[in-house]
N, C-alpha and C positions, 0 to 999 in steps of 0.2 A: 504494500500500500504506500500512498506518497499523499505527502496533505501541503497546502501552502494557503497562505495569510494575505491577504492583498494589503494589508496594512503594511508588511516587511517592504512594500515597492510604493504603496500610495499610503504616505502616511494618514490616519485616522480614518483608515478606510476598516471596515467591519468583516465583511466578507472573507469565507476562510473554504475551504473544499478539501477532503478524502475523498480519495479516486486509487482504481487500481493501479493507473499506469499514468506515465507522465504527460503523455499523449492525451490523454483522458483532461488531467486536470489544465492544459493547456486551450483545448479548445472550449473548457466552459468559464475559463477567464477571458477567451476572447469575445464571449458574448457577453459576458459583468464589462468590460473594458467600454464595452460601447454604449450598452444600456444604462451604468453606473455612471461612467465614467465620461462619456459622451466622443469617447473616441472613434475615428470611422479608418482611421489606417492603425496598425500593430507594427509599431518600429522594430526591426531585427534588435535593437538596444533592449526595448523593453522584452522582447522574451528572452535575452541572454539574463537578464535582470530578473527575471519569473522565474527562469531554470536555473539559475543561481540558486532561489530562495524555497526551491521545492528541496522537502524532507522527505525521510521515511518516516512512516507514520505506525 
């Protein structure tokens, strides 16, 4: 399992996900990233920044 924080990348942000796989929690941060966040591109930065801050859970 692997879980990550979106607070660890956007500070004061709530949102946290367990997921099987890295893949898994990557793509349901890129739907919080645009809905939440109001982002409409995913910079290569920010998911070196996301995969940086994924654990095992």
């Amino acid at each position: 399992m692997k879980a990550f924080a979106c607070g660890d990348v956007v500070p004061g942000c709530e949102a946290r996900w367990v997921c099987s796989t890295e893949d898994e929690i990557l793509a349901r941060v890129g739907a919080h990233a645009s809905s939440a966040h109001g982002l409409t591109e995913i910079s290569p930065e920010l998911v070196g920044a996301v995969r940086g801050s994924i654990v095992a859970a």
